[in-house]
C-alpha positions in Angstrom: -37.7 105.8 -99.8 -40.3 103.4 -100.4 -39.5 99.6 -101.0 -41.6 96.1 -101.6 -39.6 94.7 -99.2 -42.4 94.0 -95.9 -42.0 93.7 -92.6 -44.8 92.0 -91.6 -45.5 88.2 -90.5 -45.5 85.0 -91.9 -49.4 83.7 -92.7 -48.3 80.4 -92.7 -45.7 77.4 -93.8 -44.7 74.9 -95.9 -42.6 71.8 -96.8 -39.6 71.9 -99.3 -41.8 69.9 -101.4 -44.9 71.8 -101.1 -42.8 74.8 -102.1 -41.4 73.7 -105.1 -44.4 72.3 -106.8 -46.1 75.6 -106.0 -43.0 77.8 -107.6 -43.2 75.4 -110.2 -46.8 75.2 -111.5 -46.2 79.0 -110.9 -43.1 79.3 -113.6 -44.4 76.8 -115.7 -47.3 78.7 -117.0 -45.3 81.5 -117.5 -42.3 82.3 -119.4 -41.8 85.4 -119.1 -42.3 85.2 -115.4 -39.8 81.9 -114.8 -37.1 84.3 -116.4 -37.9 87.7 -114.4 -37.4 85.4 -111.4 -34.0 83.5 -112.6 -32.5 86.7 -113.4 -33.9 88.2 -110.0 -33.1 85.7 -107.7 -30.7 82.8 -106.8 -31.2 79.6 -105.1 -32.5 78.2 -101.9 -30.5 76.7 -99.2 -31.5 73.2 -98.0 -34.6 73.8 -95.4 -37.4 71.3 -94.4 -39.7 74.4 -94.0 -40.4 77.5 -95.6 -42.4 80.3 -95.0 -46.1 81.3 -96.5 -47.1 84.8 -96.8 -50.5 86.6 -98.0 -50.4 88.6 -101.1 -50.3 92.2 -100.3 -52.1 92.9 -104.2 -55.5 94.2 -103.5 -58.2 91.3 -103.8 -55.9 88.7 -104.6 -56.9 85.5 -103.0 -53.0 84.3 -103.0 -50.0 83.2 -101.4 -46.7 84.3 -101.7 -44.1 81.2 -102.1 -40.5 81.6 -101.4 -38.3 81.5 -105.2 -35.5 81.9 -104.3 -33.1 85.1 -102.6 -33.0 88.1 -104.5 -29.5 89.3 -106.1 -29.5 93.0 -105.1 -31.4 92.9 -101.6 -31.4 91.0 -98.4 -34.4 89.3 -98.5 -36.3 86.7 -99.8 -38.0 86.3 -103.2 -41.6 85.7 -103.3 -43.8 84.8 -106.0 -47.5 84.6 -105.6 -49.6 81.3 -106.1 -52.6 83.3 -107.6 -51.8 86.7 -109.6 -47.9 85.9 -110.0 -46.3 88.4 -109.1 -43.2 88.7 -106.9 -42.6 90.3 -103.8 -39.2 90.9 -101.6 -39.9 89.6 -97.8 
C-alpha cells in the first residue's frame, strides 16, 4: 500500500510565528487551496517550534510548513511554501 505519509527527517525549523505567516501567505493566494487544507486538517497545539521539511515534488525549490494535523491520519499536515501542495509527515 503506498501512502504520502514520509518517514524521513526534518530539513529544518521554525518559530510559531514564522510558521504562520508562511501558512498564511500560502492560503491567502489560494482559495481553493485554504479550503482543501481546512477540510483536511485541524488545528495546531501551542508549540514555540515547528518543524521544516523539503518538498519531495521533483524540482521544487520549497519547503513544507506544518498546517495543521490531518483528520483521517496520524500525522502532520504539510503545505509547501513554493508549489503549494500538501504532504502528510
Amino acid at each position: 500500500m503506498s501512502s504520502n505519509i514520509a518517514q524521513n527527517y526534518p530539513y529544518s525549523s521554525e518559530s510559531e510565528t514564522e510558521r504562520a505567516a508562511t501558512v498564511g501567505r500560502v492560503l491567502a493566494g489560494n482559495e481553493s487551496l485554504a479550503g482543501t487544507v481546512k477540510v483536511e486538517s485541524i488545528g495546531l497545539p501551542d508549540e514555540d517550534r515547528w518543524w521544516v521539511w523539503k518538498c519531495p515534488t521533483g524540482d521544487c525549490p520549497g519547503l513544507l510548513h506544518a498546517a495543521g494535523f490531518a483528520v483521517n491520519a496520524h500525522a502532520v499536515y504539510t503545505l509547501c511554501d513554493s508549489c503549494g501542495r500538501t504532504y502528510l509527515r
